[in-house]
C-alpha positions as a Markdown table, in Angstrom:
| # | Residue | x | y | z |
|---|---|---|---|---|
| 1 | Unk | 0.0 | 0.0 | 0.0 |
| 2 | Unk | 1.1 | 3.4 | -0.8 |
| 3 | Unk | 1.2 | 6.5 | 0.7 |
| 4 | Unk | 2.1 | 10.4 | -0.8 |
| 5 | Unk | 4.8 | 11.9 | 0.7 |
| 6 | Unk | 4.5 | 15.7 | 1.6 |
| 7 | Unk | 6.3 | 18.5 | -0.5 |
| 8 | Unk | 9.3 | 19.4 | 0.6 |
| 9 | Unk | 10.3 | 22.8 | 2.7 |
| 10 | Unk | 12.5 | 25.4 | 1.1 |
| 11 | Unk | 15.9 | 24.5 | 1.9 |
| 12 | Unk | 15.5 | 21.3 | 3.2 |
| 13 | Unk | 16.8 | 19.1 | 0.7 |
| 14 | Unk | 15.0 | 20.9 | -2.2 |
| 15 | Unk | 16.3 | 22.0 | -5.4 |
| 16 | Unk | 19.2 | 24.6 | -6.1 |
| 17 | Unk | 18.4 | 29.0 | -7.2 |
| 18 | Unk | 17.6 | 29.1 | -11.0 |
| 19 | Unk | 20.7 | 30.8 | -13.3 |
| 20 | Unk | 18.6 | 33.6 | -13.9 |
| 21 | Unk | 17.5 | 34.8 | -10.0 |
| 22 | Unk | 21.3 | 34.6 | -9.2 |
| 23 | Unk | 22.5 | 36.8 | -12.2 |
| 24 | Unk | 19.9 | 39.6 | -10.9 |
| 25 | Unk | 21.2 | 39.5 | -7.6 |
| 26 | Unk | 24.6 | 40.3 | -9.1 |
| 27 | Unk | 23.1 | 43.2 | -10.8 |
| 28 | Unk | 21.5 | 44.3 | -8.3 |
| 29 | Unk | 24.8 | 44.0 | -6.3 |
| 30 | Unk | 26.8 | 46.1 | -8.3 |
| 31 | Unk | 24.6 | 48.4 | -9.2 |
| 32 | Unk | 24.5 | 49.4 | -5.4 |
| 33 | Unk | 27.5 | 49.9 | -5.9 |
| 34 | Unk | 27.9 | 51.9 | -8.5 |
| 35 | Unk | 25.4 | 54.2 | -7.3 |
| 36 | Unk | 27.2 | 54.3 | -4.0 |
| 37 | Unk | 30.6 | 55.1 | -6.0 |
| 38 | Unk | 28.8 | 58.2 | -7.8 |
| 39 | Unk | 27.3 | 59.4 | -4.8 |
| 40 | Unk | 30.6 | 59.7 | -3.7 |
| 41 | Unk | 32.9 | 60.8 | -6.8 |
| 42 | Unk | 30.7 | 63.3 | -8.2 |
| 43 | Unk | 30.7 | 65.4 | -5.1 |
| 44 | Unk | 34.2 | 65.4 | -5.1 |
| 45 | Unk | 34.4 | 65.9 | -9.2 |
| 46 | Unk | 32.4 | 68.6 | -8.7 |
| 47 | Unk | 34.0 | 70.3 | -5.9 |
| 48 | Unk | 37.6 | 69.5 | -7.4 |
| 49 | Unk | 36.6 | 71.3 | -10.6 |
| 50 | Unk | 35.0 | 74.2 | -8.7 |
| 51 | Unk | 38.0 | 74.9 | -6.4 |
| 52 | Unk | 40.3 | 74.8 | -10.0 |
| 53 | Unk | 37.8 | 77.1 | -12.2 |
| 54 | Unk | 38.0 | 79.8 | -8.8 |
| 55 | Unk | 41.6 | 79.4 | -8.4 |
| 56 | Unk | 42.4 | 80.2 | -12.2 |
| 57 | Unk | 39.6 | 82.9 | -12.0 |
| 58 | Unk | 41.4 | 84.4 | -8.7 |
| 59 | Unk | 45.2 | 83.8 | -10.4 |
| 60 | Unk | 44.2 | 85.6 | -13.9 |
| 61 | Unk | 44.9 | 89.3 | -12.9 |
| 62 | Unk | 42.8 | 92.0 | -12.6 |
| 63 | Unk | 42.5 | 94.7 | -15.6 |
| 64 | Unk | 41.6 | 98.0 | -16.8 |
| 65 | Unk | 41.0 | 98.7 | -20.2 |
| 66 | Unk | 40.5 | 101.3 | -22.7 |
| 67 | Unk | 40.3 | 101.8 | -26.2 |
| 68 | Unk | 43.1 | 104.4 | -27.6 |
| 69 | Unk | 42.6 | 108.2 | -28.1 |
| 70 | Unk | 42.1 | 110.0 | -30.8 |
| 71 | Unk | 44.7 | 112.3 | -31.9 |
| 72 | Unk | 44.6 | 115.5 | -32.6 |
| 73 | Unk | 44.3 | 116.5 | -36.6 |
| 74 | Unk | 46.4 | 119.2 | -36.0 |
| 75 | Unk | 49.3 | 119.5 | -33.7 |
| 76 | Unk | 50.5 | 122.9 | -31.5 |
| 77 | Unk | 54.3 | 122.4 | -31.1 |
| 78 | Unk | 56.2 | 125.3 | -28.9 |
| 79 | Unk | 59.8 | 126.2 | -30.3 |
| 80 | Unk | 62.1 | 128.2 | -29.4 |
| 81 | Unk | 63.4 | 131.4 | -32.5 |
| 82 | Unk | 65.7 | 133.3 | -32.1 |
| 83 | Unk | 64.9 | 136.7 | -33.7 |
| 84 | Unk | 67.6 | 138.2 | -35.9 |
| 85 | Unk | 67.2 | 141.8 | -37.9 |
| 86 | Unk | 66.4 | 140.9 | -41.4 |
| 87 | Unk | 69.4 | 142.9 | -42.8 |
| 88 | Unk | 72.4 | 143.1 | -40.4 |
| 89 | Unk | 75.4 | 144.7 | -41.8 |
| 90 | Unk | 78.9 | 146.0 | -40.4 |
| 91 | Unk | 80.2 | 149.3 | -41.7 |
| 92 | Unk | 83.4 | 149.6 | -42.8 |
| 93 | Unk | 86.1 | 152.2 | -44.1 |
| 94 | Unk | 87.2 | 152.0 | -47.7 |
| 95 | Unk | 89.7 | 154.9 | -47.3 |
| 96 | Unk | 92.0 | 155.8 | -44.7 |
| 97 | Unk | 92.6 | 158.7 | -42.7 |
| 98 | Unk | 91.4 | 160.1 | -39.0 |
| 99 | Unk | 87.7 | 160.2 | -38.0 |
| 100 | Unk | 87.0 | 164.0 | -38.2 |
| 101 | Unk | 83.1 | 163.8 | -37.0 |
| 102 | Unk | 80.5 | 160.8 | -36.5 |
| 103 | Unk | 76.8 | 162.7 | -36.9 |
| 104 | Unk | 75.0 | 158.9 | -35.5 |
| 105 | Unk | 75.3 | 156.8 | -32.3 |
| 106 | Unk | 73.9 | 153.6 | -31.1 |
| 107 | Unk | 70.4 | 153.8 | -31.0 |
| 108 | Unk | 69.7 | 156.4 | -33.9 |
| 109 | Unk | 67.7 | 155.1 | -36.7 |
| 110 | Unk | 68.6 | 156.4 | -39.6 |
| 111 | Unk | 68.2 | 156.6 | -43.5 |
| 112 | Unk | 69.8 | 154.7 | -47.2 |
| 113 | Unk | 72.4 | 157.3 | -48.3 |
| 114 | Unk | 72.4 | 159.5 | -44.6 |
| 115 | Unk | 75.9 | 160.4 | -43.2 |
| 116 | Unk | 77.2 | 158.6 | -40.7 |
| 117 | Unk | 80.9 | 160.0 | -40.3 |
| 118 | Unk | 83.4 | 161.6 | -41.9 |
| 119 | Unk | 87.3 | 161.0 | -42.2 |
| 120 | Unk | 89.6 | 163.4 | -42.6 |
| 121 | Unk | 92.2 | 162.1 | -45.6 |
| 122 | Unk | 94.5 | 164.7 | -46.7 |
| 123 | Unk | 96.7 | 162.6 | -48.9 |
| 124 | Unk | 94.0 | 160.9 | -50.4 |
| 125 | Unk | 92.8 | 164.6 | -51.0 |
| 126 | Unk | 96.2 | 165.9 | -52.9 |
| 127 | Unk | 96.4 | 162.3 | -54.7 |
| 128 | Unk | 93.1 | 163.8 | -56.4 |
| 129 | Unk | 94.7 | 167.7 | -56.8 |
| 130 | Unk | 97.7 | 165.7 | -58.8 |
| 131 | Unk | 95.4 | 163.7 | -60.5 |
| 132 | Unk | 93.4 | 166.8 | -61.6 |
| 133 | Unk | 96.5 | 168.6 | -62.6 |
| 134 | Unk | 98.2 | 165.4 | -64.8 |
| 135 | Unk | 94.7 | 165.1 | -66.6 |
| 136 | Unk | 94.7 | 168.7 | -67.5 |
| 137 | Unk | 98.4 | 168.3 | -69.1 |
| 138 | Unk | 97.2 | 165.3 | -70.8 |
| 139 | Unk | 94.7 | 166.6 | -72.6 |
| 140 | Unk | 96.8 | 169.7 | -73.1 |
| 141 | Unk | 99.8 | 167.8 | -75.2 |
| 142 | Unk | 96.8 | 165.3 | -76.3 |
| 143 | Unk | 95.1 | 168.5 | -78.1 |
| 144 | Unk | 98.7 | 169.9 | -79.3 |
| 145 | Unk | 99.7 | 165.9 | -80.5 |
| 146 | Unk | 96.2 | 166.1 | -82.5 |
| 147 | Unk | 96.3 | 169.8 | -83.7 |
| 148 | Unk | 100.4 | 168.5 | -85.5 |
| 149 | Unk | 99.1 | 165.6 | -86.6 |
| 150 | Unk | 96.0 | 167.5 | -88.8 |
| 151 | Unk | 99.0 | 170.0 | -89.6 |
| 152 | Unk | 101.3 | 166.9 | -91.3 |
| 153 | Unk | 98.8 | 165.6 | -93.0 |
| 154 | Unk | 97.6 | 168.6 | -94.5 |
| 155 | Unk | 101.2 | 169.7 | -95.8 |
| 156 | Unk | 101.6 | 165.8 | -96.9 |
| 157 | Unk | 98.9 | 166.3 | -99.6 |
| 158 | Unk | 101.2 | 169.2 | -100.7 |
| 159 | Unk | 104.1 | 167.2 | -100.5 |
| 160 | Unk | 105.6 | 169.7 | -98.1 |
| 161 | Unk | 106.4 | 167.1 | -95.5 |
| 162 | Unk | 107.7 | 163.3 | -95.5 |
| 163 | Unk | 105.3 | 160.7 | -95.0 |
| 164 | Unk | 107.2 | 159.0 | -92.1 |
| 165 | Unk | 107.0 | 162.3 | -90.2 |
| 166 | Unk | 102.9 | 162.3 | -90.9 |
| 167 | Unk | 102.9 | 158.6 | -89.2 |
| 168 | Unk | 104.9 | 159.7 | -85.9 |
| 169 | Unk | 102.6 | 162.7 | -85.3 |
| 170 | Unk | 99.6 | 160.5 | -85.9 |
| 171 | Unk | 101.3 | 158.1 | -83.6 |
| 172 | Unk | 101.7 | 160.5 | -81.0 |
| 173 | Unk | 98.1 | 161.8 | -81.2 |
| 174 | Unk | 96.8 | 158.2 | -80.6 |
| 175 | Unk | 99.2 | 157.5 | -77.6 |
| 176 | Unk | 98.3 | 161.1 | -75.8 |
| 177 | Unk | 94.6 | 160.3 | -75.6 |
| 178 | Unk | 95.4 | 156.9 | -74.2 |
| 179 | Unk | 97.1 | 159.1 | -71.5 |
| 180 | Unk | 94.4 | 160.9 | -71.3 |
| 181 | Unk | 91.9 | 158.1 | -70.6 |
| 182 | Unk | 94.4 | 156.8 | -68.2 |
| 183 | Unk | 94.4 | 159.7 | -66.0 |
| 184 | Unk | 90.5 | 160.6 | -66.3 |
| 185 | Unk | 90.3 | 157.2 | -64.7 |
| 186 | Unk | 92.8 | 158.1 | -62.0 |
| 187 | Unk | 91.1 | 161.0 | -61.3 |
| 188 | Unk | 87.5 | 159.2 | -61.1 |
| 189 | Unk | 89.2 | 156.6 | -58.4 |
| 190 | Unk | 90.6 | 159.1 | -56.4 |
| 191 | Unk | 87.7 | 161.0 | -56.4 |
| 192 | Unk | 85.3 | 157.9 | -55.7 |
| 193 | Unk | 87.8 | 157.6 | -52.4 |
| 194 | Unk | 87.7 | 161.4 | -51.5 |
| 195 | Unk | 84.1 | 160.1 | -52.0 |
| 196 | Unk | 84.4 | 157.0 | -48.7 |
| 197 | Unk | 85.5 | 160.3 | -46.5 |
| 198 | Unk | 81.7 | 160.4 | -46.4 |
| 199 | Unk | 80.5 | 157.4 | -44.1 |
| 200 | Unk | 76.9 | 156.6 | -45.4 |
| 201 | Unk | 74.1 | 154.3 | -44.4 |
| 202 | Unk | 73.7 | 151.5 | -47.2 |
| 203 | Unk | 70.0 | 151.1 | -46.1 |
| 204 | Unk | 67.4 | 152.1 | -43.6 |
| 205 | Unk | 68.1 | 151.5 | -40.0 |
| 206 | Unk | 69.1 | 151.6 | -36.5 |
| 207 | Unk | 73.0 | 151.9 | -35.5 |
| 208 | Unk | 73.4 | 148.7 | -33.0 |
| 209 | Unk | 77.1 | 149.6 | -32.2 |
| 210 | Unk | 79.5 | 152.4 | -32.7 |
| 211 | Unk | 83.5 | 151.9 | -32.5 |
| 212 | Unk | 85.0 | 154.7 | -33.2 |
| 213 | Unk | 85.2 | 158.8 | -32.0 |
| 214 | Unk | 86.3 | 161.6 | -33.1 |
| 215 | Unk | 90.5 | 161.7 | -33.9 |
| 216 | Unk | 90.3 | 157.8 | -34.3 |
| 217 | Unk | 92.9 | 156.4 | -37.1 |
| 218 | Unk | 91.1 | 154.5 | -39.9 |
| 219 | Unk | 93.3 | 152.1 | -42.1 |
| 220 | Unk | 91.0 | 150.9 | -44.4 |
| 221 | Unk | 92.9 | 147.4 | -45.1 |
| 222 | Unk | 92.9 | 146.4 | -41.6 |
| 223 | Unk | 88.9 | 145.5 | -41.3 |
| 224 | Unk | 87.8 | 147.5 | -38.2 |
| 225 | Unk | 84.1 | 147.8 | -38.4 |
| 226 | Unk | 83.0 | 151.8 | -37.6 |
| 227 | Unk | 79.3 | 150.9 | -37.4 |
| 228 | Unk | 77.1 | 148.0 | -37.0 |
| 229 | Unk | 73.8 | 148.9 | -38.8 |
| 230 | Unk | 70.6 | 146.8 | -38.3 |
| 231 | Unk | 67.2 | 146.9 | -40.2 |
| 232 | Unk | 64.2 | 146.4 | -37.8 |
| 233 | Unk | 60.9 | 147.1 | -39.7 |
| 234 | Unk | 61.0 | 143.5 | -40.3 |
| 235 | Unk | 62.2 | 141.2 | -38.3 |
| 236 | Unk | 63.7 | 137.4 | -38.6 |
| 237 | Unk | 62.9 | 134.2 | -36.3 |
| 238 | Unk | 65.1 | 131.5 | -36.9 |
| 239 | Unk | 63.4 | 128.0 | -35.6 |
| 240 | Unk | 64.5 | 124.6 | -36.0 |
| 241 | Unk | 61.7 | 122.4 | -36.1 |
| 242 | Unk | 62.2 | 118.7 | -35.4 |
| 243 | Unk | 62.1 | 116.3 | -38.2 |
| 244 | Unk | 58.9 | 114.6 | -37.5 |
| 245 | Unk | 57.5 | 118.4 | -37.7 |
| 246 | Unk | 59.3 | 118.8 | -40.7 |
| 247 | Unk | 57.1 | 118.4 | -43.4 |
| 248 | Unk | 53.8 | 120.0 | -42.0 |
| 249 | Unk | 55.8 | 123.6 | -41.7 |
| 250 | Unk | 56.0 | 125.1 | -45.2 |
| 251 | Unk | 56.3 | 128.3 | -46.6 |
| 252 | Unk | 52.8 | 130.5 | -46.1 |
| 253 | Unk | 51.4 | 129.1 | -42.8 |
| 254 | Unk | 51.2 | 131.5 | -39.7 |
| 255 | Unk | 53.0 | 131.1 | -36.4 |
| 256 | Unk | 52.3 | 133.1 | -33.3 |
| 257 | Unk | 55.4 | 134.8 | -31.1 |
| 258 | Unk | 55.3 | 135.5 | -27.2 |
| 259 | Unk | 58.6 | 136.7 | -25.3 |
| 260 | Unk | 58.7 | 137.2 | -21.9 |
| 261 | Unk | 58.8 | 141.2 | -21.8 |
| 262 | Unk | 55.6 | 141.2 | -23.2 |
| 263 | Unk | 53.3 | 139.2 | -21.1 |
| 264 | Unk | 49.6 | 138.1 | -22.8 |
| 265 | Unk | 50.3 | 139.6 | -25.7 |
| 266 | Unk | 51.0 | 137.7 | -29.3 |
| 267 | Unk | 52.6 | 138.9 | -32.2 |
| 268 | Unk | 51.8 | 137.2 | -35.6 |
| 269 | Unk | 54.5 | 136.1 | -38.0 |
| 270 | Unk | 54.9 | 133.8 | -41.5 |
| 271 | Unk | 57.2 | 131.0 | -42.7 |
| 272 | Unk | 58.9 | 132.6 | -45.4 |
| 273 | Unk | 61.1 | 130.1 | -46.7 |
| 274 | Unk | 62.7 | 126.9 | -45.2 |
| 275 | Unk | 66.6 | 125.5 | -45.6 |
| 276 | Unk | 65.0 | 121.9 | -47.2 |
| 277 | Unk | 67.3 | 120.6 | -45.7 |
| 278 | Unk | 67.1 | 118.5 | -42.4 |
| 279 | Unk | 70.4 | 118.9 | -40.1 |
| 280 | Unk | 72.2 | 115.8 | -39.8 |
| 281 | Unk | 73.6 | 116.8 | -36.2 |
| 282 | Unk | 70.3 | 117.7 | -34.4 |
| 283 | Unk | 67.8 | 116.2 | -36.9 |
| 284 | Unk | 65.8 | 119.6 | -37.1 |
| 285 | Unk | 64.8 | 121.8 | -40.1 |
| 286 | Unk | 65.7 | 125.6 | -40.1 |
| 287 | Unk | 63.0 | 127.5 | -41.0 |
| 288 | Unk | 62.9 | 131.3 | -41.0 |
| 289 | Unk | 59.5 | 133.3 | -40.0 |
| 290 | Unk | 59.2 | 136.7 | -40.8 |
| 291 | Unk | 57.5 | 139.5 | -38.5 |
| 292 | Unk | 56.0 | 142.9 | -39.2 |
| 293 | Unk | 57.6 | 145.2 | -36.3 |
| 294 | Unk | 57.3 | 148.6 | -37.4 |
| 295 | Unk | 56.1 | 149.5 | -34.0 |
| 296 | Unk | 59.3 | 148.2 | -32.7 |
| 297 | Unk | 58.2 | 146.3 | -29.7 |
| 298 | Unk | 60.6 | 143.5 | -30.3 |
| 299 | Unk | 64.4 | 143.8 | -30.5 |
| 300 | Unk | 66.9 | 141.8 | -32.4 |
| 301 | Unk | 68.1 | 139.1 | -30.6 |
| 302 | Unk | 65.6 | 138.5 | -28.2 |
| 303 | Unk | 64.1 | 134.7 | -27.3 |
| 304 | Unk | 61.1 | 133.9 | -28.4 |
| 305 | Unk | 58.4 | 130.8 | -28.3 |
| 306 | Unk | 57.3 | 130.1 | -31.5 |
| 307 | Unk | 53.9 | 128.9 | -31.5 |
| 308 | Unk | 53.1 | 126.4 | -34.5 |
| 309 | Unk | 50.1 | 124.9 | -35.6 |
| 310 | Unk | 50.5 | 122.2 | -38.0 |
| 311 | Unk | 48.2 | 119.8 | -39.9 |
| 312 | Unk | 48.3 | 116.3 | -39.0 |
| 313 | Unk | 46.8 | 112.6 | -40.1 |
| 314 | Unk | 44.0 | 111.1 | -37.9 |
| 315 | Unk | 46.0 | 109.1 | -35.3 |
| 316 | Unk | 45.4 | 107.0 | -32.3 |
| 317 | Unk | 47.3 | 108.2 | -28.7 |
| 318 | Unk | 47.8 | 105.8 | -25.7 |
| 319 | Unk | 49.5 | 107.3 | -22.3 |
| 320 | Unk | 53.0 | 106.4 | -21.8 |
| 321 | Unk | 52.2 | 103.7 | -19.1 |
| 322 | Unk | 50.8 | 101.3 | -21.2 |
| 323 | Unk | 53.9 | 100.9 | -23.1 |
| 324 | Unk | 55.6 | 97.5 | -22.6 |
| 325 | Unk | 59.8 | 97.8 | -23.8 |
| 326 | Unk | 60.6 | 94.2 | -24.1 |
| 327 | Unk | 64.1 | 92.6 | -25.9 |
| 328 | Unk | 61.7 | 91.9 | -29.1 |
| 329 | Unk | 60.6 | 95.2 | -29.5 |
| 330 | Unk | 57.8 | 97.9 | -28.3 |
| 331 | Unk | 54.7 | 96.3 | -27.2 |
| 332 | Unk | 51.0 | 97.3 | -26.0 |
| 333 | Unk | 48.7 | 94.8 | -24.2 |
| 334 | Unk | 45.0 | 94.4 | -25.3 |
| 335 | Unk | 42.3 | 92.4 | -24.1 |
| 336 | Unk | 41.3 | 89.9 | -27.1 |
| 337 | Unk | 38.2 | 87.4 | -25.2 |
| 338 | Unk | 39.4 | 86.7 | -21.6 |
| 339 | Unk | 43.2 | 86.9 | -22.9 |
| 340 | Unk | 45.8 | 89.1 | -23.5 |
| 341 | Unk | 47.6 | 89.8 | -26.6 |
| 342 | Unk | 51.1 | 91.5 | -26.7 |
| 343 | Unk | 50.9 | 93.7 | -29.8 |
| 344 | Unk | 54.0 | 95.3 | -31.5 |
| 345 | Unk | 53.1 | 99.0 | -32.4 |
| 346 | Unk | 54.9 | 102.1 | -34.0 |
| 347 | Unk | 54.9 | 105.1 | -32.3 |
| 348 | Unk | 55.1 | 109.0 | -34.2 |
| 349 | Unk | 55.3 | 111.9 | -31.5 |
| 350 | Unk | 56.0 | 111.7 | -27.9 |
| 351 | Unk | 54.8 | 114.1 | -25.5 |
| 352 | Unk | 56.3 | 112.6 | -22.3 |
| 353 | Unk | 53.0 | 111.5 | -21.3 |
| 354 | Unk | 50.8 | 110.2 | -24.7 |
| 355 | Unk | 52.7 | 108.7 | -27.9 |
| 356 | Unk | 51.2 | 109.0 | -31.3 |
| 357 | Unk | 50.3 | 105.1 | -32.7 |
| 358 | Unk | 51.1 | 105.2 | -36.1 |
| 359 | Unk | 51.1 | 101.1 | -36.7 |
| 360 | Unk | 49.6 | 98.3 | -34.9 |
| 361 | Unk | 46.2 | 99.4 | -33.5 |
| 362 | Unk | 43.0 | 99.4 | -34.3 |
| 363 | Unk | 40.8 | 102.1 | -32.9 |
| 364 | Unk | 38.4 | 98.9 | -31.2 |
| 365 | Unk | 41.3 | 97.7 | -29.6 |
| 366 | Unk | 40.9 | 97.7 | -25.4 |
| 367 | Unk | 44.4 | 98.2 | -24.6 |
| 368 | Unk | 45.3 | 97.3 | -21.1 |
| 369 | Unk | 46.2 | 100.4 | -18.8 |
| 370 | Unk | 49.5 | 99.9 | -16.3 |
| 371 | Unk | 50.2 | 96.6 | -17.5 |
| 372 | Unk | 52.5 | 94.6 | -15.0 |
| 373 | Unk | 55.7 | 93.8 | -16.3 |
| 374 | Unk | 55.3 | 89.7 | -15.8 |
| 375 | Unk | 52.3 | 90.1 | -18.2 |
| 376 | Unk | 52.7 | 87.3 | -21.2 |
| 377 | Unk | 51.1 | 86.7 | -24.5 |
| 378 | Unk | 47.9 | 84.5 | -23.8 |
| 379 | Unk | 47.7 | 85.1 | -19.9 |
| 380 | Unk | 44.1 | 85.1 | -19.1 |
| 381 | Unk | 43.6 | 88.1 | -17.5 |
| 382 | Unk | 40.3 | 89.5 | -15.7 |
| 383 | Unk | 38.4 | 92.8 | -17.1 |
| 384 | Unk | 37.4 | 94.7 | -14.4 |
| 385 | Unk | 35.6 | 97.5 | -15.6 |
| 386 | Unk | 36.1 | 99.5 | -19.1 |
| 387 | Unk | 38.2 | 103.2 | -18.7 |
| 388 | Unk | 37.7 | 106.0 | -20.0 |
| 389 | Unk | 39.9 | 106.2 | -24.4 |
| 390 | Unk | 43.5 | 105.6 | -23.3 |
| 391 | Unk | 44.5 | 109.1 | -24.7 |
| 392 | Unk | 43.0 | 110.6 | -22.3 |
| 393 | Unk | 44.0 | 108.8 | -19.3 |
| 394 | Unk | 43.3 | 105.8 | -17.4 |
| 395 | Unk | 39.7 | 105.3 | -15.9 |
| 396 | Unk | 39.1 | 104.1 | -12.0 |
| 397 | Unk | 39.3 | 100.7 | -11.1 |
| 398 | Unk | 34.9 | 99.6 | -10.4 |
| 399 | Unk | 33.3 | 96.9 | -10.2 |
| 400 | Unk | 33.0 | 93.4 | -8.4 |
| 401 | Unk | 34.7 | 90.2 | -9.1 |
């Protein structure tokens, strides 16, 4: 007889876990563990990458920038002239003698042709009488040499006289008024220096210097100047303009004079002519202004400023600190995205405080003001707050991190 045995309990002597229930309790497994894994990674990925991203933000360095300035189209440049009479003359002797009488002293303005002196020259004075005297007898055995010669060759038609005695009367009559033309023009020399006794002004005006009085001896070979004569109605400035000036001053433009004496007050002048030609020791260009002073209120050889206003190009300005001098050249920095760019420029006129940019920048370009010297090319750097154009300054440091 049989009986039925009862099921079996789980885990007593029953069969093993499937394949399948085993493989999901190793997934399940390891994907605690995973999850465990990124719930503790992340946090630290993330806090790793937030403490780097602050500490570059906190070492790029903090910046101000500005655009350039815009330069002037036309530039005011100072320079000293020196003002100079615009005819300045010595006087000399041309015949010698003793000063009798001087009718002009410094100071005395006076006219073309006026007396300034006279020298007493006796010789010169009897040279003429002699002169005088051997024209006269020149003429005299010229007109008897003349008067025998018409004679010979009247009787020579007649056959009265000998031919050969005809030619030497002829002769004679040509040599006599070579005599005579010899000693007119002896007489007109000595009478041109008789003449010189008479010290005269070559042109109008003012006696600067006088060196000689009355009873004075004058040699006129040895070159002792009597007089020093300037002209003053107009007056001379002599200015050498710096080369990179050079071109913008021609002929026609204006220029404006102060001196010192006369405080506030401007005298107008015009570049007459330049030397076109730029000085090879001091680079500069001489040019020469000329100023209306028939009132007289300046003086030859005072200082002057010389005020000049010349045309320029459109040009961009930065202040001097933003200049970086490094072994490769002259350098600006500018702010291109969050990094800095070291730009090689040219630079035109210097002020001391702005440069002229004349290659190398662009008007958009935020130029970094005070740059520190460690600054390198590609350094990411951290704008602060925009400035005020950099030809006109740096701006305040605003703003927040």
């Amino acid at each position: 007889m049989s009986h039925d045995a009862a099921p079996p309990k789980p885990g007593e002597g029953g069969p093993p876990l499937s394949g399948r229930k085993a493989l999901g309790l190793v997934v399940a497994l390891v994907a605690a563990a995973i999850v465990i894994a990124i719930l503790g990674i992340v946090p630290r990925v993330r806090a790793r990458t937030t403490l780097q991203r602050e500490t570059d933000a906190l070492a790029a360095p903090d910046v101000l920038v500005a655009p350039p300035g815009a330069g002037a189209v036309t530039q005011k440049v100072v320079l000293p002239g020196n003002v100079q009479a615009f005819t300045d003359s010595p006087i000399y002797a041309r015949t010698s003698g003793y000063l009798k009488s001087w009718t002009a002293d410094i100071g005395a303005h006076v006219k073309k042709g006026q007396r300034l002196a006279v020298i007493a020259s006796p010789e010169v004075d009897q040279q003429l009488a002699q002169a005088k005297a051997d024209l006269a007898t020149a003429k005299a055995n010229s007109k008897y040499a003349e008067t025998q010669s018409a004679r010979y060759q009247g009787l020579l038609t007649e056959n009265a006289v000998s031919k050969q005695d005809t030619d030497n009367f002829r002769a004679q009559a040509s040599s006599t008024s070579n005599q005579v033309a010899a000693a007119e023009a002896n007489a007109r020399r000595l009478s041109q220096l008789t003449d010189f006794e008479n010290v005269i002004a070559p042109f109008d005006g003012v006696i600067t210097a006088r060196n000689v009085d009355v009873g004075t001896l004058i040699d006129a070979g040895a070159g002792r100047e009597l007089f020093h004569l300037a002209s003053d109605d107009v007056l001379r400035v002599y200015v050498n303009v710096p080369q990179i000036y050079a071109r913008a001053a021609v002929p026609g433009m204006t220029a404006d004079l102060t001196v010192s004496e006369h405080s506030g007050r401007t005298f107008v002048g015009k570049i007459v002519r330049t030397s076109n030609n730029i000085d090879p020791t001091f680079r500069t260009l001489l040019v020469e202004i000329d100023v209306d002073n028939r009132q007289r209120d300046l003086f030859p050889g005072d200082y002057a400023q010389v005020h000049l206003e010349l045309p320029g190009q459109p040009s961009l300005t930065l202040p001097v600190p933003t200049l970086l001098f490094r072994s490769e050249g002259l350098r600006v920095a500018v702010v291109r995205g969050d990094k800095a760019r070291l730009v090689p420029i040219t630079i035109g006129r210097d002020d001391g405080k702005t440069v002229e940019v004349t290659q190398g920048l662009q008007p958009s370009d935020l130029v970094i003001q005070n740059p520190p010297d460690s600054i390198i090319d590609g350094e990411t750097v951290h704008v602060v707050a925009p400035a005020s154009p950099a030809g006109g300054g740096s701006g305040s440091k605003h703003g927040d991190k």
